[in-house]
FIGU-86315 format. One record per residue (C-alpha): residue number from 1; residue in one letter; chain; x, y, z. Coordinates in steps of 0.1 Angstrom, whole numbers. Example, Ala and Ser with C-alpha at 12.3 -4.5 7.8 and 13.67 -1.06 7.14 Angstrom:
1;a;A;123;-45;78
2;s;A;137;-11;71
//
This chain:
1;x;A;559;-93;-45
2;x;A;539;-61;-41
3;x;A;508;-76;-62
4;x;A;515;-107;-34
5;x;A;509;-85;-5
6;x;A;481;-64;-19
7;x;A;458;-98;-23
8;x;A;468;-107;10
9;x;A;457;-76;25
10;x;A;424;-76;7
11;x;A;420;-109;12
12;x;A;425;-103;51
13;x;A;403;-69;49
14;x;A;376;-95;35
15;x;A;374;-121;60
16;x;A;373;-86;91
17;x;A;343;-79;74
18;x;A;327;-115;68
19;x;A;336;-119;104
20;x;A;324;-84;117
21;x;A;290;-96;98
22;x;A;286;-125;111
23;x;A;291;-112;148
24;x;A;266;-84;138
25;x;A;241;-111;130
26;x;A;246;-132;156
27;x;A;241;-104;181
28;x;A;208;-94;165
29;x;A;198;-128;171
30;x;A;201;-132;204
31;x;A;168;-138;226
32;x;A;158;-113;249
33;x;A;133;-120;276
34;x;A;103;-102;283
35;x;A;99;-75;310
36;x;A;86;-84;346
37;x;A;50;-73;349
38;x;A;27;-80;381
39;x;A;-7;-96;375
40;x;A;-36;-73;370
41;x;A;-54;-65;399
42;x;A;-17;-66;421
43;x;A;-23;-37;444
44;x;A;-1;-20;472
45;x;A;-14;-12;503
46;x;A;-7;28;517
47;x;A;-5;44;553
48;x;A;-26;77;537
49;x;A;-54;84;512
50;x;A;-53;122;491
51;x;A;-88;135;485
52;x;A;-95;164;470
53;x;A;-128;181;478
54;x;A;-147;207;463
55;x;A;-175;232;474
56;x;A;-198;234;444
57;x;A;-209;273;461
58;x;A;-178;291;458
59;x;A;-156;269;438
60;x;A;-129;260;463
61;x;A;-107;228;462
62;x;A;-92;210;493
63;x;A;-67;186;488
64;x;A;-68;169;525
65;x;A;-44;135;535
66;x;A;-67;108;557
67;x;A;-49;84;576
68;x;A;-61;49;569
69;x;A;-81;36;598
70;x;A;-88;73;608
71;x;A;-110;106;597
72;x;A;-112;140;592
73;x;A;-137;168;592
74;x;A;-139;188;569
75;x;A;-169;221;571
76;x;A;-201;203;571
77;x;A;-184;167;562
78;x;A;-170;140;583
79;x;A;-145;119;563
80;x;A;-133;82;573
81;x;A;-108;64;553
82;x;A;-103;28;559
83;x;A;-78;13;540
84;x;A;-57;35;502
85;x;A;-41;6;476
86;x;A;-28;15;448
87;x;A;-17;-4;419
88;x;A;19;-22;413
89;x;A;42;-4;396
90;x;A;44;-19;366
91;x;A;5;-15;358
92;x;A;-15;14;348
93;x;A;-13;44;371
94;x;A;-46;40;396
95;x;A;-50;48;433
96;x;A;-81;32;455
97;x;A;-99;39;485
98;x;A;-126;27;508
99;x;A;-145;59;520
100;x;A;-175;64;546
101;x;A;-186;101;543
102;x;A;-214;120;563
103;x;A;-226;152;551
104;x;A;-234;160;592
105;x;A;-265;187;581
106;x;A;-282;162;568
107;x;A;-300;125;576
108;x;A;-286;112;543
109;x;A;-269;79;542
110;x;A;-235;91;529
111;x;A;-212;72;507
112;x;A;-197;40;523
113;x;A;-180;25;498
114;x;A;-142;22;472
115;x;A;-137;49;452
116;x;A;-110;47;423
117;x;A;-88;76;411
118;x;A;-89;64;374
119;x;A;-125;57;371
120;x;A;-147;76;396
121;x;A;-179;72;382
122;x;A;-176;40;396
123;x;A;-178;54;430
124;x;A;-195;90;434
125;x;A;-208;107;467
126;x;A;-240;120;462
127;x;A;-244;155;479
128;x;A;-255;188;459
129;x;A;-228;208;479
130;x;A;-198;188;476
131;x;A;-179;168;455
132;x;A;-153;142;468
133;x;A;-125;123;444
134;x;A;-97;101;454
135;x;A;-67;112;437
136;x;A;-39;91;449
137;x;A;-23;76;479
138;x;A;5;80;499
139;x;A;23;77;533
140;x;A;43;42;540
141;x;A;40;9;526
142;x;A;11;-15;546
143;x;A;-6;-43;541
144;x;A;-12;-58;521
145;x;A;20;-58;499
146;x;A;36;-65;466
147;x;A;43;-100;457
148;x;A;80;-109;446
149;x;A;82;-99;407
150;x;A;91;-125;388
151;x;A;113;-126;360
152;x;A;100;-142;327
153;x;A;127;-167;317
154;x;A;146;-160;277
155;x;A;122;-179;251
156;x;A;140;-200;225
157;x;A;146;-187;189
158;x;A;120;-199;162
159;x;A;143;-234;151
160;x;A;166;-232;176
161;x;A;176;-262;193
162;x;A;165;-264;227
163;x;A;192;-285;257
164;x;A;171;-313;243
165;x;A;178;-312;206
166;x;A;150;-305;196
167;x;A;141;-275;175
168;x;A;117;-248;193
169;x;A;84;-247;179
170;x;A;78;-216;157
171;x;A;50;-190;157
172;x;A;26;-181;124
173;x;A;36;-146;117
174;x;A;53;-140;146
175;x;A;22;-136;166
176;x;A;34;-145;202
177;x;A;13;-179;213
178;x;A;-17;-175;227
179;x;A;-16;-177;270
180;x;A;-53;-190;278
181;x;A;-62;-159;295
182;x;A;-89;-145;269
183;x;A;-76;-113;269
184;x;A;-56;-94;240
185;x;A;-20;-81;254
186;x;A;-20;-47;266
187;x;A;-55;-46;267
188;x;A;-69;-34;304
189;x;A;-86;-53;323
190;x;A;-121;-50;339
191;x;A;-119;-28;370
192;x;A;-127;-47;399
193;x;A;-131;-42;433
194;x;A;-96;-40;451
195;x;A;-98;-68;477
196;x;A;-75;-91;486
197;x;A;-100;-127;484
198;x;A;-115;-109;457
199;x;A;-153;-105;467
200;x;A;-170;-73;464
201;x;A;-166;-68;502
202;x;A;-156;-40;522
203;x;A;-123;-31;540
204;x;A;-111;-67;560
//
């Protein structure tokens, strides 16, 4: 009798654990889905643009806040701000702004022109006292604004069966398949000009 109760209990300690496995392995096999990114080049429009300015004599840094649409002075400069985007929130930290700047002591043309917070070589004022960067935005949402993100839907397993019945195609090497943009993942893009119809145009 005792031997008859010790194989049951084994035998019921076995099947726990073939059972405990097999929910173990089916939960590792469940799908997720990928996260919700925005497109590159989605930006966010803001009420305010944060400069920060420095007098190449004596070394001092101004961090000013420029209302979109209006300007400031600051000492010899005159600084306009027309529109601050920055970029969605689920892409690369980067802030720009379209800047007209007047150095008033002088006849020179100024800058007119973006300048971007990650890259600003690609927008530099020109003036051998001062030197201008845009270093973020902030203030209240504008124009123009974030799309609705959208939710990538949960891919099939490799070899499961679809609603259909038939099995899901499988990837070599589980290298994801290939989505006709030309680009690597998680490799940036080119910076481009932030504008909405995307021309290399100025503030709308």
């Amino acid at each position: 009798m005792r031997v008859l109760k010790a194989g049951l209990a084994v035998a019921g300690l076995g099947a726990l654990v073939t059972t405990c496995g097999a929910m173990r392995q089916a939960r590792g096999a469940e799908p997720l889905a990928p996260p919700a990114i925005y497109p590159a080049g989605t930006w966010q429009g803001k009420s305010e643009a944060v400069l920060r300015v420095l007098n190449r004599l004596d070394g001092h840094v101004e961090t000013i806040h420029v209302t979109a649409g209006g300007s400031v002075s600051y000492q010899h400069l005159t600084i306009g701000v027309a529109r601050c985007l920055e970029n969605a929130p689920t892409l690369r930290t980067d802030a720009a702004a379209w800047i007209d700047v007047q150095d008033t002591r002088t006849q020179d043309p100024g800058f007119h022109g973006w300048m971007l917070a990650a890259e600003p070589s690609l927008g530099i004022f020109e003036n051998p006292l001062y030197d201008i960067r845009v270093t973020g935005c902030a203030g209240d949402a504008v124009a123009p604004a974030l799309p609705q993100l959208e939710h990538p839907p949960v891919p099939p397993l490799p070899g499961a069966k679809s609603d259909t019945g038939a099995a899901a195609p499988e990837t070599q090497g589980g290298a994801l398949p290939a989505t006709g943009s030309g680009s690597a993942p998680g490799q940036p893009a080119a910076p481009a000009t932030p504008d909405q119809n995307g021309a290399d145009t100025g503030p709308l």
